[in-house]
DRENDO-976176 format. One record per atom (N, C-alpha, C, CB): residue number from 1; atom name; x, y, z. Coordinates in nm, 4 decimals, always signed. Glycine has a CB too. Layout:
BEGIN
NODE   resi   name         c1         c2         c3
NODE    NUM     CA          X          Y          Z
...
END
This chain:
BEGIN
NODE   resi   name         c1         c2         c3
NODE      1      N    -2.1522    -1.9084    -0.7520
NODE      1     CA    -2.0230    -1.9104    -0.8183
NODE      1      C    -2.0149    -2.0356    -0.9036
NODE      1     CB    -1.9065    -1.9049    -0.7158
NODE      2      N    -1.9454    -1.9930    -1.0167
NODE      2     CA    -1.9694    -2.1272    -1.1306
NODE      2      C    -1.8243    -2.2215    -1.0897
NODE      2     CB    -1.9670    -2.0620    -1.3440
NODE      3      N    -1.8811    -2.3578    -1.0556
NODE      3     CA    -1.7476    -2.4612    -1.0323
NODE      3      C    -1.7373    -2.5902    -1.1420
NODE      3     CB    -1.7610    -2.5369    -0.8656
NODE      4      N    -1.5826    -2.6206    -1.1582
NODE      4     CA    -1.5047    -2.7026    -1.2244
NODE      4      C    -1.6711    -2.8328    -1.2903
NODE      4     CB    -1.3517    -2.7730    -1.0879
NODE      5      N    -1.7386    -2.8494    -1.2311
NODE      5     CA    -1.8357    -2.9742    -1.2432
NODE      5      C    -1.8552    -3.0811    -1.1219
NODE      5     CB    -1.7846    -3.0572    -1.3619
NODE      6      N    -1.6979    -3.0802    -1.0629
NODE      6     CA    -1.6422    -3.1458    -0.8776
NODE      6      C    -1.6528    -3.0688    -0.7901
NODE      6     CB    -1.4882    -3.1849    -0.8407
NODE      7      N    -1.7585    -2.9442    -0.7998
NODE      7     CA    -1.7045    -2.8927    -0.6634
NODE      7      C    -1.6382    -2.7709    -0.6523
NODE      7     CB    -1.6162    -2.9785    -0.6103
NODE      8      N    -1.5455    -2.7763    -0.7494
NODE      8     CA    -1.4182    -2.6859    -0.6563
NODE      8      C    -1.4750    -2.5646    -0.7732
NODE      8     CB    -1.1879    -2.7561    -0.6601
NODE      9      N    -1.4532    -2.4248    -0.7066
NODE      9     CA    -1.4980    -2.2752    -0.7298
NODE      9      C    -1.3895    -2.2814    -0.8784
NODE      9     CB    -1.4517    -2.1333    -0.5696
NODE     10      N    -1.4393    -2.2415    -1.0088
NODE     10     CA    -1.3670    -2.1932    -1.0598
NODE     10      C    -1.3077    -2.0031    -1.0450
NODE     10     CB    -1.4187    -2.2446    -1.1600
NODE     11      N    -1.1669    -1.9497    -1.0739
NODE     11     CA    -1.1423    -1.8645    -0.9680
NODE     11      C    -1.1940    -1.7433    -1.1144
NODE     11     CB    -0.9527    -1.8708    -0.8717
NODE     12      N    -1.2425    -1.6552    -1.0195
NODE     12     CA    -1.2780    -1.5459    -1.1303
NODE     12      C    -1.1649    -1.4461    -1.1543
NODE     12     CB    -1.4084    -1.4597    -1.0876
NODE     13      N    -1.1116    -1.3816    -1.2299
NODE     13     CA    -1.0447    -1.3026    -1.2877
NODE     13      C    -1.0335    -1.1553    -1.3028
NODE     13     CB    -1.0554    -1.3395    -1.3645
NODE     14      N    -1.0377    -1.0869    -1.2252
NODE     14     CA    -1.0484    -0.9529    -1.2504
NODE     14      C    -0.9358    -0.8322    -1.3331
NODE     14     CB    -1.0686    -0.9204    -1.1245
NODE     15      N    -1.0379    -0.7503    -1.3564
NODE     15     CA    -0.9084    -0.6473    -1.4044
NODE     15      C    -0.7774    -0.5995    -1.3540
NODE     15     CB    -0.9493    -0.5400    -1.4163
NODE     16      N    -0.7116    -0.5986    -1.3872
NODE     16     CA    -0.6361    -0.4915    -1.3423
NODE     16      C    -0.5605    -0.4083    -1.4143
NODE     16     CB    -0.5674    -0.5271    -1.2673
NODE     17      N    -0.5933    -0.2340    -1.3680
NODE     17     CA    -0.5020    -0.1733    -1.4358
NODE     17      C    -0.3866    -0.0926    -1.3640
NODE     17     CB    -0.5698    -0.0987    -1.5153
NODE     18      N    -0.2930    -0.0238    -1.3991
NODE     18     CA    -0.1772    +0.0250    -1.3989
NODE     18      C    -0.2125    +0.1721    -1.3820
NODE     18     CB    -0.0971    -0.0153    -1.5172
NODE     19      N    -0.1299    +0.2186    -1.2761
NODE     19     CA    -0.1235    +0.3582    -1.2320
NODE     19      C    -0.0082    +0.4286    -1.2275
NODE     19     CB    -0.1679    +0.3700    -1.1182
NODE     20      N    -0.0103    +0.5496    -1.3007
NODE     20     CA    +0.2107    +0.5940    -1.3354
NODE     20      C    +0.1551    +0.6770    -1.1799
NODE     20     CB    +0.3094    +0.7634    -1.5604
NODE     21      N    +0.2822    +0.6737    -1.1487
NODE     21     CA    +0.2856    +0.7746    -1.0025
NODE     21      C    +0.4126    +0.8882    -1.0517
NODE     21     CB    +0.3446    +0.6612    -0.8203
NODE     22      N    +0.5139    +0.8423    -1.0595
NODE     22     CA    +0.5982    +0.9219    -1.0924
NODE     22      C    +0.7313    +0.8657    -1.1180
NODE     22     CB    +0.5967    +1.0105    -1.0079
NODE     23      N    +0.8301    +0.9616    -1.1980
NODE     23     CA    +0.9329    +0.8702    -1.2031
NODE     23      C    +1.0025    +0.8222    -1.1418
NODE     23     CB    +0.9876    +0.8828    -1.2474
NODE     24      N    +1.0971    +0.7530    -1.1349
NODE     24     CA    +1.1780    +0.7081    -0.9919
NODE     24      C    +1.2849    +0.7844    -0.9499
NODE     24     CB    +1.2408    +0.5721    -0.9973
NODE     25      N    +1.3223    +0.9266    -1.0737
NODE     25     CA    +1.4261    +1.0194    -0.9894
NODE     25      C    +1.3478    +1.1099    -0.8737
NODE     25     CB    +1.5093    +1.1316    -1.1011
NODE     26      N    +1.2242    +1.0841    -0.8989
NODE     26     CA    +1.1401    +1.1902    -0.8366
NODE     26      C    +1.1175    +1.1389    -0.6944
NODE     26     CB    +0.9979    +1.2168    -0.9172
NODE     27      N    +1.1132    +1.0350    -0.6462
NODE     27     CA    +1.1011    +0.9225    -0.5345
NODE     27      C    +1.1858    +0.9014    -0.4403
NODE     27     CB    +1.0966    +0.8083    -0.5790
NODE     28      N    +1.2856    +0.9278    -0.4341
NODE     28     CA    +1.4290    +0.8782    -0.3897
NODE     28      C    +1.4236    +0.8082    -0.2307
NODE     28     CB    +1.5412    +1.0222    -0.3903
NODE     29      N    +1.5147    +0.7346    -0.2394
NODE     29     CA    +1.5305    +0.6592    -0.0371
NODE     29      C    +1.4986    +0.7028    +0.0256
NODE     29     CB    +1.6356    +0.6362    +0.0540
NODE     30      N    +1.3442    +0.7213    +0.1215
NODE     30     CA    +1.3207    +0.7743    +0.2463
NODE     30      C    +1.1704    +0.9050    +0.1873
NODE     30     CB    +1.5018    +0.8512    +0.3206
NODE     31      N    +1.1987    +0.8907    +0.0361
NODE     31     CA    +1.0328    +0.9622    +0.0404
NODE     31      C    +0.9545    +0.8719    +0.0287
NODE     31     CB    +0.9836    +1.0650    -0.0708
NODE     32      N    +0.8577    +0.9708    +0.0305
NODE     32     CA    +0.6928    +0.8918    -0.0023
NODE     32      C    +0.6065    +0.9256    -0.1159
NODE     32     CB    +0.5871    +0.9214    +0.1127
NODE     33      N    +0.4947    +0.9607    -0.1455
NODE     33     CA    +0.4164    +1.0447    -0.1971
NODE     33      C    +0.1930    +0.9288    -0.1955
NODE     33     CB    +0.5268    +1.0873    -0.3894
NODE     34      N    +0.1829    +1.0332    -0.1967
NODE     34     CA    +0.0057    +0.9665    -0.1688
NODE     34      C    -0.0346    +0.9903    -0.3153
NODE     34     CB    -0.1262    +1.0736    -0.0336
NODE     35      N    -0.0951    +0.8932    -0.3434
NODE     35     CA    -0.1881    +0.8846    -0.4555
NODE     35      C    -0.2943    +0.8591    -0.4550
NODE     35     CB    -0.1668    +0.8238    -0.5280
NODE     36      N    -0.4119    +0.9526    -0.5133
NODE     36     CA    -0.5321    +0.9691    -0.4370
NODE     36      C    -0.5812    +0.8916    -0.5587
NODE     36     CB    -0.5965    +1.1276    -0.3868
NODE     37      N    -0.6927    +0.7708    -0.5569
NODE     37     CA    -0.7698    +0.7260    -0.6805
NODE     37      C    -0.9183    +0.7247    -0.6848
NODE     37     CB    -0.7334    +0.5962    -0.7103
NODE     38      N    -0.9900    +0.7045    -0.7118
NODE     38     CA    -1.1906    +0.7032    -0.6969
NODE     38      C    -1.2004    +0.6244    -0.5757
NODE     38     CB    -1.3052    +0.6043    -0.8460
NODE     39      N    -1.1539    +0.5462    -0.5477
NODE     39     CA    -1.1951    +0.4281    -0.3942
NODE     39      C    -1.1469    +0.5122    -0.2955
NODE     39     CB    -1.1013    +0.2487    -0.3733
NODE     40      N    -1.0078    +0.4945    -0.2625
NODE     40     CA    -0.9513    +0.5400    -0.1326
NODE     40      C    -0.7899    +0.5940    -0.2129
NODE     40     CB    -0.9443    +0.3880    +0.0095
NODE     41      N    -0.7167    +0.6473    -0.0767
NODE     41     CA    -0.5817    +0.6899    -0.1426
NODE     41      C    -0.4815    +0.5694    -0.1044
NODE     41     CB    -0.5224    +0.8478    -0.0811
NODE     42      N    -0.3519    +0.6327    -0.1517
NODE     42     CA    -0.2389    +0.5052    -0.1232
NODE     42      C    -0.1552    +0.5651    -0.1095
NODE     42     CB    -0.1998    +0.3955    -0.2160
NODE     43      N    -0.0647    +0.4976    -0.0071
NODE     43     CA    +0.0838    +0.5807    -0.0245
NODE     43      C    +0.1782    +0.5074    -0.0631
NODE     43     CB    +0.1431    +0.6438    +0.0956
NODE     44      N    +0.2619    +0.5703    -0.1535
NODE     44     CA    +0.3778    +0.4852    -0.2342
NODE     44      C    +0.5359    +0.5444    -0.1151
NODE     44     CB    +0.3894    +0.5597    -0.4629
NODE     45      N    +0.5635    +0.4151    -0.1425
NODE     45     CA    +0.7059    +0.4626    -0.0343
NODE     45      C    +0.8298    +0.3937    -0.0641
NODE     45     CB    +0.6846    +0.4240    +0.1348
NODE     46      N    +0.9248    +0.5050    -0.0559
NODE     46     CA    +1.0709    +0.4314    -0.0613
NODE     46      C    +1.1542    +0.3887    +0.0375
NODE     46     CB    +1.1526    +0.4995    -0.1171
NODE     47      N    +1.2061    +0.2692    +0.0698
NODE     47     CA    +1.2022    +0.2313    +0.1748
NODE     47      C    +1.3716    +0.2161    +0.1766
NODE     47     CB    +1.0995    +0.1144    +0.1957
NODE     48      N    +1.4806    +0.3008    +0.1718
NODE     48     CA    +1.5760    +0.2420    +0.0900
NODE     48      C    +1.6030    +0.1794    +0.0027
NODE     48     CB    +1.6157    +0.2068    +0.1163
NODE     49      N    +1.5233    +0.1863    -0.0998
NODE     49     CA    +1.5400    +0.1239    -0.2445
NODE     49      C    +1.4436    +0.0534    -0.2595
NODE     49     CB    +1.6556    +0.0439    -0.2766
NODE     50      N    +1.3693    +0.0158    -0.1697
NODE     50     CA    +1.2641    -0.0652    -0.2537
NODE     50      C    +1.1077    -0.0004    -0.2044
NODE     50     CB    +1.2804    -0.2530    -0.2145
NODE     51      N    +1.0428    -0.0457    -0.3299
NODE     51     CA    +0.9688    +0.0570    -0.3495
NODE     51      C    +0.8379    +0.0022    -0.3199
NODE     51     CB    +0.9861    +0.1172    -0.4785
NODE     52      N    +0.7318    +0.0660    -0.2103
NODE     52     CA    +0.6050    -0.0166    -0.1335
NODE     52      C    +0.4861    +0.0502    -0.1818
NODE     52     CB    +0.6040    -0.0107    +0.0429
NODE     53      N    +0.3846    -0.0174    -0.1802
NODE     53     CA    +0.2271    +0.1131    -0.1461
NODE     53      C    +0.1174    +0.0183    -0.0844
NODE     53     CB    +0.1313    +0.2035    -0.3306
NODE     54      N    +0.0744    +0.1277    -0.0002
NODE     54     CA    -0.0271    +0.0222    +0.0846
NODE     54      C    -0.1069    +0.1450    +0.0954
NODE     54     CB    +0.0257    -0.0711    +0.2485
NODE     55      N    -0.2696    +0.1384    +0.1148
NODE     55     CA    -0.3463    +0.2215    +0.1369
NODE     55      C    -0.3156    +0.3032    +0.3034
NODE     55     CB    -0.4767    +0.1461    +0.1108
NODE     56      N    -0.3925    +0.4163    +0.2104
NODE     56     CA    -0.3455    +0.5162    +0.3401
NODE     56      C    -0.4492    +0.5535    +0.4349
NODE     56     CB    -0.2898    +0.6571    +0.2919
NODE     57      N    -0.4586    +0.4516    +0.5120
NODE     57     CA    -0.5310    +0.4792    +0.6127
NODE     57      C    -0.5036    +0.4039    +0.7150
NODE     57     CB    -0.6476    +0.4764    +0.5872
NODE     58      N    -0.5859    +0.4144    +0.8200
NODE     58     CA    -0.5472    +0.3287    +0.9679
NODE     58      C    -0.6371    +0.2581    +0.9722
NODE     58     CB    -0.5353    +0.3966    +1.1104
NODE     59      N    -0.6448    +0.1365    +0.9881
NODE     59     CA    -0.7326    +0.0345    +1.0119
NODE     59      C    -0.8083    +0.0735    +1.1197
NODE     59     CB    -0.6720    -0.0892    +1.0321
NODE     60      N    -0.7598    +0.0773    +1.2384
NODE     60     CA    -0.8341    +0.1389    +1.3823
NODE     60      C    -0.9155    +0.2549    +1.3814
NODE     60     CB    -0.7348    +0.1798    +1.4855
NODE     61      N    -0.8806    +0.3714    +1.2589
NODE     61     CA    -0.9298    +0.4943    +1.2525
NODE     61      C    -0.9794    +0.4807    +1.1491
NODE     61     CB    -0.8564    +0.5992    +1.2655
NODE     62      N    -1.0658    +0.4809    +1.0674
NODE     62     CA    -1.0852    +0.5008    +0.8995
NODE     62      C    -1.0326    +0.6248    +0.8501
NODE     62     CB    -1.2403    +0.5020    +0.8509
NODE     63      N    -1.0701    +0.7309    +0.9445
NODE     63     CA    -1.0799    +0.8618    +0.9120
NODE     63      C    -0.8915    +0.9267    +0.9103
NODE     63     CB    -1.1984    +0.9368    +1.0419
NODE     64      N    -0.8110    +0.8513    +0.9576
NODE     64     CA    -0.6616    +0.9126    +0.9456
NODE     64      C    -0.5660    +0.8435    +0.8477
NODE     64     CB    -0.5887    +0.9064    +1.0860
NODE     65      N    -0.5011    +0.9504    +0.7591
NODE     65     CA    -0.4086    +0.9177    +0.6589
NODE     65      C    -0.2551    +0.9050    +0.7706
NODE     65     CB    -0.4104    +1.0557    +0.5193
NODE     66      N    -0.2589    +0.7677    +0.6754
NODE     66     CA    -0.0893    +0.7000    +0.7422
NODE     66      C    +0.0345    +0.8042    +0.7023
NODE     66     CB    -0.0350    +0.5175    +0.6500
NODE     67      N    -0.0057    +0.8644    +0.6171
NODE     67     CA    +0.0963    +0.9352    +0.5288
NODE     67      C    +0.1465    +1.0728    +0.6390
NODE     67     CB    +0.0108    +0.9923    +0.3579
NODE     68      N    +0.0450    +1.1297    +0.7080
NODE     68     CA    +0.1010    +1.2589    +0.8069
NODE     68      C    +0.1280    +1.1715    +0.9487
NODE     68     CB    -0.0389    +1.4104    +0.8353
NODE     69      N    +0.1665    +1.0483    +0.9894
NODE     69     CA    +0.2655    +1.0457    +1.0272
NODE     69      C    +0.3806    +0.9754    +0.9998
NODE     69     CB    +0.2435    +1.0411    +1.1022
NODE     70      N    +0.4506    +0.9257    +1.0780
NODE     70     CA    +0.6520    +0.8949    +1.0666
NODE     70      C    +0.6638    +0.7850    +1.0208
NODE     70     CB    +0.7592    +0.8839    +1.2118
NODE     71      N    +0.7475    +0.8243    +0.8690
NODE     71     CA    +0.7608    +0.6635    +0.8048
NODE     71      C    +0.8982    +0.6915    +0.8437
NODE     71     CB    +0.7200    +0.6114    +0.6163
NODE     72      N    +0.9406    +0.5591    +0.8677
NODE     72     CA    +1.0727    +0.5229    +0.8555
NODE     72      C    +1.1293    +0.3968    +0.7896
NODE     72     CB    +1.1121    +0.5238    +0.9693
NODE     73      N    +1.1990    +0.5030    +0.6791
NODE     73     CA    +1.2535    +0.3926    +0.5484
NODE     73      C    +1.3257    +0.2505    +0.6020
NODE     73     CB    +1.3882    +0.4787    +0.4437
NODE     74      N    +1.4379    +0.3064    +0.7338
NODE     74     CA    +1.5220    +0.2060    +0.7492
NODE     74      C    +1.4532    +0.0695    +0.7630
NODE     74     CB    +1.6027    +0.2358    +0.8576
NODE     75      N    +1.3391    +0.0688    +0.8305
NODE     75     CA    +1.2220    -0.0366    +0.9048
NODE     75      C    +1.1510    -0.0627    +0.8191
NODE     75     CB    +1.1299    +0.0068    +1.0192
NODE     76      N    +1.0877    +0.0046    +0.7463
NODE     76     CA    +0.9623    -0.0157    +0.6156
NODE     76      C    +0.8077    -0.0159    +0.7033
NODE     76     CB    +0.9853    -0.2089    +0.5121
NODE     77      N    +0.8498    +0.1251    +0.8099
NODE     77     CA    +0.6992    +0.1007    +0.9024
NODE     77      C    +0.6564    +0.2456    +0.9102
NODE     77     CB    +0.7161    +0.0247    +1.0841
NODE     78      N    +0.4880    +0.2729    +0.9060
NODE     78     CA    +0.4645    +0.4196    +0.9222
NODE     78      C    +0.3660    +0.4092    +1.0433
NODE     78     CB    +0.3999    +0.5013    +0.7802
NODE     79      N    +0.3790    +0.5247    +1.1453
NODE     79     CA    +0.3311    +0.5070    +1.2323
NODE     79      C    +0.1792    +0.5991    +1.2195
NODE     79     CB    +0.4314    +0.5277    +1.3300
NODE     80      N    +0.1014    +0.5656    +1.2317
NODE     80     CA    -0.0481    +0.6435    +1.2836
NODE     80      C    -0.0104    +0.7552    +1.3625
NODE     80     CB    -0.1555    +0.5472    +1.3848
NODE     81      N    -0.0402    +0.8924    +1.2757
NODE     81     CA    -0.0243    +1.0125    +1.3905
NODE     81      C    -0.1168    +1.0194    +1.4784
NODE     81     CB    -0.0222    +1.1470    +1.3429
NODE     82      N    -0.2529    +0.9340    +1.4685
NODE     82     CA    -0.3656    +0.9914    +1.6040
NODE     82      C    -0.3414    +0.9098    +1.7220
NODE     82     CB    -0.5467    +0.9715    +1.5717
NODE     83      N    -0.3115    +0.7519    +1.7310
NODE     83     CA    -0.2871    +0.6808    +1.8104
NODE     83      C    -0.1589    +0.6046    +1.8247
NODE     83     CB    -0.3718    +0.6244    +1.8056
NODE     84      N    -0.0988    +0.5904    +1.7254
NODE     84     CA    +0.0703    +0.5142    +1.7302
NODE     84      C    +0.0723    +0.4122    +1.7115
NODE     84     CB    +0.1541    +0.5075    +1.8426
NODE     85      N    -0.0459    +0.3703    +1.6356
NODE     85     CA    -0.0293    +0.2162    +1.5619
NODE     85      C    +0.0997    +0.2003    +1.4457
NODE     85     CB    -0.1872    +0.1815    +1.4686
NODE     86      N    +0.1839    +0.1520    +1.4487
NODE     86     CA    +0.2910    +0.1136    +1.3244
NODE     86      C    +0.2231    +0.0006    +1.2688
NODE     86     CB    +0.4581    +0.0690    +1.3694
NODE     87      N    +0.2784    +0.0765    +1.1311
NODE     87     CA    +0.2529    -0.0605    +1.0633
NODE     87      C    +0.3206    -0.1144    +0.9285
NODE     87     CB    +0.1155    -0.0623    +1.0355
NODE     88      N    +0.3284    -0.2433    +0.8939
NODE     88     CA    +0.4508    -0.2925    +0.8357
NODE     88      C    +0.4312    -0.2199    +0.6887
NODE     88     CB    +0.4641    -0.4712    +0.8360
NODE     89      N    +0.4947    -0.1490    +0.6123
NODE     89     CA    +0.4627    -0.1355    +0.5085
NODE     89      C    +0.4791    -0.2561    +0.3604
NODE     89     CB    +0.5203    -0.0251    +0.5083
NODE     90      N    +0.5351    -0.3462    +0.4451
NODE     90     CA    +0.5562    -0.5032    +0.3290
NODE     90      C    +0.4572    -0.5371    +0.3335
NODE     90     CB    +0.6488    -0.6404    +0.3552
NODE     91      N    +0.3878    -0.5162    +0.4777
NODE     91     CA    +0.2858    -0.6319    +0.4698
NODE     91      C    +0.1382    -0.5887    +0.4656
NODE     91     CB    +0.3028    -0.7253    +0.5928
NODE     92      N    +0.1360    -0.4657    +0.5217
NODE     92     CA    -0.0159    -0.4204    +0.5632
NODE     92      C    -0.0329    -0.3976    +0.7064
NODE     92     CB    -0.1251    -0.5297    +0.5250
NODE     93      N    -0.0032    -0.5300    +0.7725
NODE     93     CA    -0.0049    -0.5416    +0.9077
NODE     93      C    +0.0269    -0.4560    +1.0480
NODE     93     CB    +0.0539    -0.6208    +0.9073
NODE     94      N    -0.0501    -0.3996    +1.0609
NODE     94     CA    +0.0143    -0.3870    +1.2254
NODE     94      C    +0.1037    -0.4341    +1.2912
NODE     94     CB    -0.0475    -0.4154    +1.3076
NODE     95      N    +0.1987    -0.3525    +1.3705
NODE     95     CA    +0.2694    -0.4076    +1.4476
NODE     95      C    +0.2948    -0.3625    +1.5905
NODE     95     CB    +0.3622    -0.4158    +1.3873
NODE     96      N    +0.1715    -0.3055    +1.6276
NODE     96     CA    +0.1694    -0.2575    +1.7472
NODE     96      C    +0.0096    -0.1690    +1.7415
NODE     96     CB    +0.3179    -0.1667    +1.7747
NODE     97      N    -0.0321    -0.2030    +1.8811
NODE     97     CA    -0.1758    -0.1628    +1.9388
NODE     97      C    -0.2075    -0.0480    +1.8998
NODE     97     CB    -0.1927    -0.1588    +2.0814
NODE     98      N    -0.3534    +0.0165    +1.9072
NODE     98     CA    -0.4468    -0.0418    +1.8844
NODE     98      C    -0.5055    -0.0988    +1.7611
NODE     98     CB    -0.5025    +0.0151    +1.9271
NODE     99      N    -0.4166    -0.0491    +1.6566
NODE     99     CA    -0.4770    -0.1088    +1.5428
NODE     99      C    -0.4589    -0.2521    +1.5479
NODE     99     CB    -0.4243    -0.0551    +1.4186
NODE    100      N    -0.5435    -0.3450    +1.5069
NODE    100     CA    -0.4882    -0.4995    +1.4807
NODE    100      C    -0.5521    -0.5871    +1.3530
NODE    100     CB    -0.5239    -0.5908    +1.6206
NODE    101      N    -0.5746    -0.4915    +1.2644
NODE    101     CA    -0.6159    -0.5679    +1.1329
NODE    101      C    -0.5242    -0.4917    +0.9984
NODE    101     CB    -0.8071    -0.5498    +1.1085
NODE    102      N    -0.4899    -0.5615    +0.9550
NODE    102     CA    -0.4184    -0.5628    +0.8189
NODE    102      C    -0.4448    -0.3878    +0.7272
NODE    102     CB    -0.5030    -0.7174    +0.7184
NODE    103      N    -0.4210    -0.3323    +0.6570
NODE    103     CA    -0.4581    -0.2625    +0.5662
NODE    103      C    -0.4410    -0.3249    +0.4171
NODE    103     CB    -0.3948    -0.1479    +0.5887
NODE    104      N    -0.4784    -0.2814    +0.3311
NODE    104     CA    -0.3934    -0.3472    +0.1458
NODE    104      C    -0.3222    -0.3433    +0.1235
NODE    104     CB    -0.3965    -0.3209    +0.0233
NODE    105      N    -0.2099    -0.3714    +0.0662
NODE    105     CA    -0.0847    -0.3219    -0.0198
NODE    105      C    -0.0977    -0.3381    -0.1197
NODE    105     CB    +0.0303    -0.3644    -0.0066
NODE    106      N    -0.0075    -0.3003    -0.2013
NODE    106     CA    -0.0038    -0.3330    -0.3653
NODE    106      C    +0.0840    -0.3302    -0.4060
NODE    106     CB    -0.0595    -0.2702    -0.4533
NODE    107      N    +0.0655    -0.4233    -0.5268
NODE    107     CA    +0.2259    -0.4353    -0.6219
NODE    107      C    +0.2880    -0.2827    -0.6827
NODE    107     CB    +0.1947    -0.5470    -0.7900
NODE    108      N    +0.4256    -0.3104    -0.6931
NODE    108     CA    +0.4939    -0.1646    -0.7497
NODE    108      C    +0.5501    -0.2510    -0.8264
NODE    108     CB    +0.5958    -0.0470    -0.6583
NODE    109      N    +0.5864    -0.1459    -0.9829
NODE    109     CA    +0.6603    -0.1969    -1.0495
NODE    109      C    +0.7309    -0.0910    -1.1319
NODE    109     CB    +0.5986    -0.2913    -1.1093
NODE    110      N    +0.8969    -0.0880    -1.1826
NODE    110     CA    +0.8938    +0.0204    -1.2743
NODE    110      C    +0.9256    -0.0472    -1.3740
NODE    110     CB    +0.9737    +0.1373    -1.2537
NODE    111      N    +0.8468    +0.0614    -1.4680
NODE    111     CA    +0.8674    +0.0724    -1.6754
NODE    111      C    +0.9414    +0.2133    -1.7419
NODE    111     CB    +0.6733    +0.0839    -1.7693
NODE    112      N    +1.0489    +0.1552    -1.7684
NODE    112     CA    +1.0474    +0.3083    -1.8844
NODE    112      C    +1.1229    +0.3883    -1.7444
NODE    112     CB    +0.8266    +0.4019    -1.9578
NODE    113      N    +1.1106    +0.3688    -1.6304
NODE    113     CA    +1.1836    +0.4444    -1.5392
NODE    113      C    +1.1034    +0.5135    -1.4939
NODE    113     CB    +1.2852    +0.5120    -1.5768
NODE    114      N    +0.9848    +0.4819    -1.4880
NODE    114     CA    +0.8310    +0.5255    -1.4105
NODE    114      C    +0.7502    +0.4297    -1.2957
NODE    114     CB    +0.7148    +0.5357    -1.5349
NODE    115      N    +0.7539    +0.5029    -1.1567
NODE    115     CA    +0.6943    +0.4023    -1.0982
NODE    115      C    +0.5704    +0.3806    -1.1116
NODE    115     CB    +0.7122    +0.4037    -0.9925
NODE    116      N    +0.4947    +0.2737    -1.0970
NODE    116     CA    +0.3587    +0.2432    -1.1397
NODE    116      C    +0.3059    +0.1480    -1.0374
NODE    116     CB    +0.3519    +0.1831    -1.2853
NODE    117      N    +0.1802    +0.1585    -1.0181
NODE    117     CA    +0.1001    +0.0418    -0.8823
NODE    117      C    -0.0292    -0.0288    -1.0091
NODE    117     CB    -0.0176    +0.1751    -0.6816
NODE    118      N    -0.0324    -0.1283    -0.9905
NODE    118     CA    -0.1025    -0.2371    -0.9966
NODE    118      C    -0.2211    -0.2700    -0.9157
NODE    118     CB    -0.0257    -0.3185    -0.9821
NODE    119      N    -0.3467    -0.1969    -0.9774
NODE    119     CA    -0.4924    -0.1767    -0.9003
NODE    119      C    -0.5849    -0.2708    -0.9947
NODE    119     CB    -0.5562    +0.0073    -0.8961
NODE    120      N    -0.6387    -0.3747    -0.8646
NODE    120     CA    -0.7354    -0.5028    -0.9588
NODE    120      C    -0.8450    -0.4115    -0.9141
NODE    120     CB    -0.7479    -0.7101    -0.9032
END
């Protein structure tokens, strides 16, 4: 990795581009919807108004989408239908056994009255 000349890592820069999901009448308090991309999928969620996406899967399981089981907007948490791991949808995080490592999240943003995620 190429550094400053002292040492310290200069930080590298990656792409990022922009993904429309849908508009925001289409979304409303308490849905969801999965967006499938070339890597892995994501689920975008409305959490009472504010608007999340974190990849859809279970850390503990690779193989199970967060999305078939129980989000609940009021909390901003979806639970794992195979084992009952919740997990924070702000954060990624787990918040209960067996899962105990993080998943991704990602930025949401709307334009034009379209929601859109932010993929580096």
């Amino acid at each position: 990795m190429p550094t400053h000349g002292i040492g310290y890592p200069i930080p590298v820069r990656t792409m990022t581009s922009r993904i429309d999901i849908c508009p925001v009448s289409e979304l409303p308090p308490g849905a969801s919807v999965r967006v499938e991309t070339e890597d892995f999928d994501i689920g975008v969620f409305n959490c009472d108004g504010q608007l999340l996406a974190m990849e859809d899967r279970c850390s503990h399981d690779d193989s199970v989408l967060l999305d078939e089981g129980g989000f609940d907007a009021a909390t901003c948490t979806i639970e794992c239908p195979r084992h009952g791991s919740v997990f924070d949808l702000r954060t990624g995080r787990p918040t209960t056994l067996p899962a105990y490592e993080a998943v991704e999240t990602f930025p949401v943003l709307v334009e034009d009255g379209v929601i859109k995620l932010e993929l580096e």
